[in-house]
N, C-alpha and C positions, 0 to 999 in steps of 0.2 A: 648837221644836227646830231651828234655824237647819242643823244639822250634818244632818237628819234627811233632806232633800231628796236624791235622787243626779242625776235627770236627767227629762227629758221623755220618758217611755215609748211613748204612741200619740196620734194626732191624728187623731179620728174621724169619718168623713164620712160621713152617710148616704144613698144613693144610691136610685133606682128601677129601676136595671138593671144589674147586678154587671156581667155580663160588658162591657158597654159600658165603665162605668167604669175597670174592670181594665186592659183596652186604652186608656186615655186615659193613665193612668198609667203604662204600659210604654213608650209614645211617651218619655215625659221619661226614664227609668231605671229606674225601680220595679222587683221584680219579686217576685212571690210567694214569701215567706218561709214563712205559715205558712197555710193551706185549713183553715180550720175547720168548712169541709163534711166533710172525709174525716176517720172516727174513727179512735179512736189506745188502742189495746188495746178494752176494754171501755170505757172511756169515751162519755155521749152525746155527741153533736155537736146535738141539737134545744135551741135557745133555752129554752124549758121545762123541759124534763131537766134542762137542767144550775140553773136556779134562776138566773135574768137579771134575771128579772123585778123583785122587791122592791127588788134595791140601784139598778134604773137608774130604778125608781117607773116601772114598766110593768105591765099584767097579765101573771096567773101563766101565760099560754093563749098570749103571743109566739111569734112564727113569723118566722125571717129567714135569712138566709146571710150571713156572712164571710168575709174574709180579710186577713192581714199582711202589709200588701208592706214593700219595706225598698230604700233606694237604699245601693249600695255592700255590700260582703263582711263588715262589722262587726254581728257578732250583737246586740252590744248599742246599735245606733243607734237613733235615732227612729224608729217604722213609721207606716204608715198601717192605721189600721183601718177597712175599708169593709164598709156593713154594706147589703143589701138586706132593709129590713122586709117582709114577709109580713103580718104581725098584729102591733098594729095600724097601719094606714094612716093618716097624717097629710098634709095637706095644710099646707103651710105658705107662708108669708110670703114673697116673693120678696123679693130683693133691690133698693132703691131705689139706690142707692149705696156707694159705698165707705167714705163719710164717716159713713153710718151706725152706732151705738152698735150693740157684739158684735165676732167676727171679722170683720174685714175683708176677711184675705188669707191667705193661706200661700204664704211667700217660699222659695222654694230657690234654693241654688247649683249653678251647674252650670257648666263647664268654655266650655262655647260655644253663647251664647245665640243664637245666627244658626242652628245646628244645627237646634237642637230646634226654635224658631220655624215653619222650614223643613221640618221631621219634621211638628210638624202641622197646617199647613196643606196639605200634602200629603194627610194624611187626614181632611182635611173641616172641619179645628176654626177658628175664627175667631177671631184674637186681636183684644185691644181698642185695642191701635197696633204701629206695624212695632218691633224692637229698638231703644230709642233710649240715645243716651249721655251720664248728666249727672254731675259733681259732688256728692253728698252727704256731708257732714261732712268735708270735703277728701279724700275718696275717690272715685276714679271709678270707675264701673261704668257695667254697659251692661245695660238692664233691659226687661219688656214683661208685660205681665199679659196671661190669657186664662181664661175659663169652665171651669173640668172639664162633663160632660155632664148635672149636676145643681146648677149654678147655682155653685159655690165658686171663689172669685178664685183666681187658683193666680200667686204675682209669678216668673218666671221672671230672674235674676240672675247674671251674670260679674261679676267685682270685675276691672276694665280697665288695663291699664298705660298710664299716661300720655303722653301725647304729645306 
């Protein structure tokens, strides 16, 4: 069903310290759209409660915190969903590379990449080269990747007027 697709709903990041993360993500724009900590009528908000487990092929007994953050005032754009597991704890596979088979990276636009660069390395964060400007696909941009606080490429990107 070709027609059946509408859009990219969430891009889910698992992290090992919400609050860290939250504030990595607020550095660039993000901001918290939706706290899946705080209930909302009688509804649960516990991973269990609500029945997470089976469709994400986890135990019934998971334990975690979320949240949707969202860049820009458009309810129905892309979010991010960060999720701090509780139960169970995984340990996983670092990252060797970029070139690596999976996600790679998660590429945003943003008005001005010198900005945010400068936003944070201010708070601590260590990008993997300063803003640099090339040419792809006869477009210029000016681009720089950096770690979020649990290992995920984050491409940070202005699309450049020519010079």
């Amino acid at each position: 069903m070709p027609d059946n697709l509408l859009q990219i709903y969430h891009i889910n990041i698992n992290c090992t310290d919400l609050g860290r993360t939250v504030s990595f993500y607020e550095l660039i724009g993000f901001q918290i759209s939706t706290d899946l900590r705080v209930p909302v009528a009688d509804h649960p908000v516990e991973f269990s409660d609500i029945g997470l487990g089976p469709p994400l092929g986890l135990p019934d007994d998971l334990a975690g915190a979320a949240v949707l953050m969202s860049a820009g005032s458009d309810p129905r754009g892309t979010k991010l969903d960060i999720i701090q597991w509780n139960h169970p704890l995984h340990e996983g596979k670092q990252r060797v590379s970029m070139a690596q088979p999976g996600v790679g990276r998660i590429a945003l636009k943003v008005k001005n990449a010198q900005a945010v660069f400068d936003d944070l390395v201010v708070a601590g964060h260590q990008p993997i080269s300063e803003p640099t400007r090339v040419i792809l696909g006869g477009v210029p941009l000016i681009f720089f990747c950096v770690e979020d606080p649990n290992g995920t490429v984050i491409e940070i990107m202005q699309f450049a007027i020519k010079k």
